[in-house]
Structure formats: C-alpha cells, structure tokens
Residue frames relative to the residue before (quaternion, step in Angstrom):
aa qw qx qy qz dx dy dz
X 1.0000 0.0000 0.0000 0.0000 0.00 0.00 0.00
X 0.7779 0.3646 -0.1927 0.4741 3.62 0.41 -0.92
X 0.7667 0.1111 -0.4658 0.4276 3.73 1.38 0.65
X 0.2886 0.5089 -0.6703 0.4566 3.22 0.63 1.32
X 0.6409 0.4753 -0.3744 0.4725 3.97 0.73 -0.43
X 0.7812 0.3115 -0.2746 0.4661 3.51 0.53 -0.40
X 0.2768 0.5192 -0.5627 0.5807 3.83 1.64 0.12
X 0.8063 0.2231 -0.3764 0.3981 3.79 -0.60 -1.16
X 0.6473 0.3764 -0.5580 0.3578 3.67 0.02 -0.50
X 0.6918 0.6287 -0.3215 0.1506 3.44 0.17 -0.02
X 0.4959 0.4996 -0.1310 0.6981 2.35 2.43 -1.17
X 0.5596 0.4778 -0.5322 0.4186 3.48 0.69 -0.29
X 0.7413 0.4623 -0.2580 0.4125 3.60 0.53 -1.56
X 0.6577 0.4931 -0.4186 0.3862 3.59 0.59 -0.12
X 0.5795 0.5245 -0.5013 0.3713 3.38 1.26 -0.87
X 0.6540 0.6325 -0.2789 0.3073 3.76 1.09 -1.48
X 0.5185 0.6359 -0.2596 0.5093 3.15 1.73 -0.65
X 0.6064 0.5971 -0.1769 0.4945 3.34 0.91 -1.43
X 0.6772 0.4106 -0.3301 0.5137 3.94 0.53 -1.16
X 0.7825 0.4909 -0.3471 0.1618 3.05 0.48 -1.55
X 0.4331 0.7695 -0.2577 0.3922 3.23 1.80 -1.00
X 0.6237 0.5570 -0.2038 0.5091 3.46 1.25 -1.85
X 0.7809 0.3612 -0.2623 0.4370 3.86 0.02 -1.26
X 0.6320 0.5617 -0.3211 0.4266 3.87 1.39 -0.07
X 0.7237 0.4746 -0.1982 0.4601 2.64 1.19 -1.00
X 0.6342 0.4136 -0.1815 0.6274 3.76 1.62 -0.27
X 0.5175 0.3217 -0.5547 0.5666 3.59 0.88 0.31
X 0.4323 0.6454 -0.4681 0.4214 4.14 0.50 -0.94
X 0.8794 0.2946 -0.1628 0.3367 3.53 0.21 -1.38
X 0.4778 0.6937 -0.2119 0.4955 3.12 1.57 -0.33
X 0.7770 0.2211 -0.1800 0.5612 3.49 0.23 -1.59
X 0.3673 0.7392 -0.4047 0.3936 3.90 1.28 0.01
X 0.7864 0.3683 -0.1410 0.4754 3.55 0.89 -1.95
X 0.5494 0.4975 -0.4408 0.5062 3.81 1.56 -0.45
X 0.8033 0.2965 -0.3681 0.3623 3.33 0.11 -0.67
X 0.5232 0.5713 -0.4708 0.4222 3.73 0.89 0.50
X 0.6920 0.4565 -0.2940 0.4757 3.15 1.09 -1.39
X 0.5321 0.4883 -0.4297 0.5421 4.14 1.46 0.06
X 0.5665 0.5190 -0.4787 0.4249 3.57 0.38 -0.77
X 0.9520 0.1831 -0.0970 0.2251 3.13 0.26 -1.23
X 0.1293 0.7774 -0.3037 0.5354 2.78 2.02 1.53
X 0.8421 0.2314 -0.0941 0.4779 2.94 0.54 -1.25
X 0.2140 0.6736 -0.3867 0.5924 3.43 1.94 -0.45
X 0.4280 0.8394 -0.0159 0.3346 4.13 0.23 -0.92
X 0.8573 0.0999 0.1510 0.4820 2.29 -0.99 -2.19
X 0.7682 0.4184 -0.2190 0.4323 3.40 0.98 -1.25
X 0.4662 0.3884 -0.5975 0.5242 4.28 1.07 0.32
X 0.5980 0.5534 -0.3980 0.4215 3.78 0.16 -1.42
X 0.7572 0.4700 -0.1909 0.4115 3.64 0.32 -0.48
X 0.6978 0.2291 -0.2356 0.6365 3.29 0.83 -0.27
X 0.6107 0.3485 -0.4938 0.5116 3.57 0.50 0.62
X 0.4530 0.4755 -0.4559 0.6007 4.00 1.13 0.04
X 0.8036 0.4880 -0.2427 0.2392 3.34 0.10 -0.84
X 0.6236 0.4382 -0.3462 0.5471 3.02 1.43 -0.77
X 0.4605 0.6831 -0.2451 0.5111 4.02 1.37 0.05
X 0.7024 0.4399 -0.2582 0.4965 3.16 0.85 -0.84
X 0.6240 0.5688 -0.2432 0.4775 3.63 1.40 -1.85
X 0.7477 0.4304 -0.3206 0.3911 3.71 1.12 -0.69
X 0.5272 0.5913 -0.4260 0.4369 3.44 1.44 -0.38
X 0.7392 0.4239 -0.2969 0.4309 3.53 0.78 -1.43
X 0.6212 0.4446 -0.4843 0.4264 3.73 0.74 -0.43
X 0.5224 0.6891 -0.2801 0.4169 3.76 0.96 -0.10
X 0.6552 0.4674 -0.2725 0.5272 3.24 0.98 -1.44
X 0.9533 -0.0374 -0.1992 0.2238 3.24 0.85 -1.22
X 0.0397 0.7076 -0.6014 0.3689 2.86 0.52 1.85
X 0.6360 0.4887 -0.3200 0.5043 3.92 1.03 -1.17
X 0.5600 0.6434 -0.3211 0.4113 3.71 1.30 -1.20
X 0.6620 0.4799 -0.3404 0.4644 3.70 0.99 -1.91
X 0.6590 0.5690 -0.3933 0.2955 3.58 0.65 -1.05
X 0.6067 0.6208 -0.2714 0.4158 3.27 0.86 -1.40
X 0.6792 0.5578 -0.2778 0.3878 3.60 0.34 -1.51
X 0.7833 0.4163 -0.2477 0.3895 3.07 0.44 -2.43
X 0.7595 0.3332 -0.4099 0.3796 3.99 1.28 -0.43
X 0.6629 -0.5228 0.3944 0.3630 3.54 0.55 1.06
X 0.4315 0.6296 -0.6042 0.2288 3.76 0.69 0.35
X 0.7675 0.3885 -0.3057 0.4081 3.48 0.74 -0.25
X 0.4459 0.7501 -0.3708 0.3179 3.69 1.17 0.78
X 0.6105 -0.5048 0.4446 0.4181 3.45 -0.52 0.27
C-alpha cells in the first residue's frame, strides 16, 4: 500500500513538474515576443523621431528667423 502511494506521489509530482516546465517554458516565449515587439517599437519610435526632429529644429529656426526680421525692422517698437 504505501508504495503504490509513493509510485502516485511521484507521478503526481512529476506531472506538476511537467506543467510547471510547460507554463515556463511559454511564459519565456511570450515575455520574449513583448520585449521584441518593444525593442522594436522604440527602434521606431526613435528613427521616426529624429526625422520629426530634424523638422521641428527647421520650423523653429524659421519662426525665428521671421521673429529676427520683425524686430531688426522695428515693427515691434514703440
């Protein structure tokens, strides 16, 4: 009786062994594909961004260039 009880506890503990192995081995592959599918997000975010950016630096040197103009012709003097 008591090693047919420890045959199953063993088989019991191996199956648990067996799952646990499974849900590790499929979170692994999981939190793997998020942190690729972030890598390569921000990979992305950060080309897309420096082409905006170099946009933006040309708008604002622009604005104030129209500003220098304004000033240097006294439209904004008393």
């Amino acid at each position: 009786m008591q090693m047919r009880l420890r045959h199953s506890m063993r088989g019991i503990l191996s199956q648990q062994e067996d799952g646990r192995q499974l849900i590790s081995g499929e979170l692994r592959d999981e939190i793997g594909q998020a942190l690729l599918a972030i890598d390569l997000s921000l990979l992305a975010l950060d080309t897309s961004g420096q082409v905006y950016l170099k946009k933006i630096k040309k708008s604002i040197a622009e604005a104030q260039r129209i500003l220098q103009q304004f000033t240097t012709r006294g439209c904004f003097s008393d």
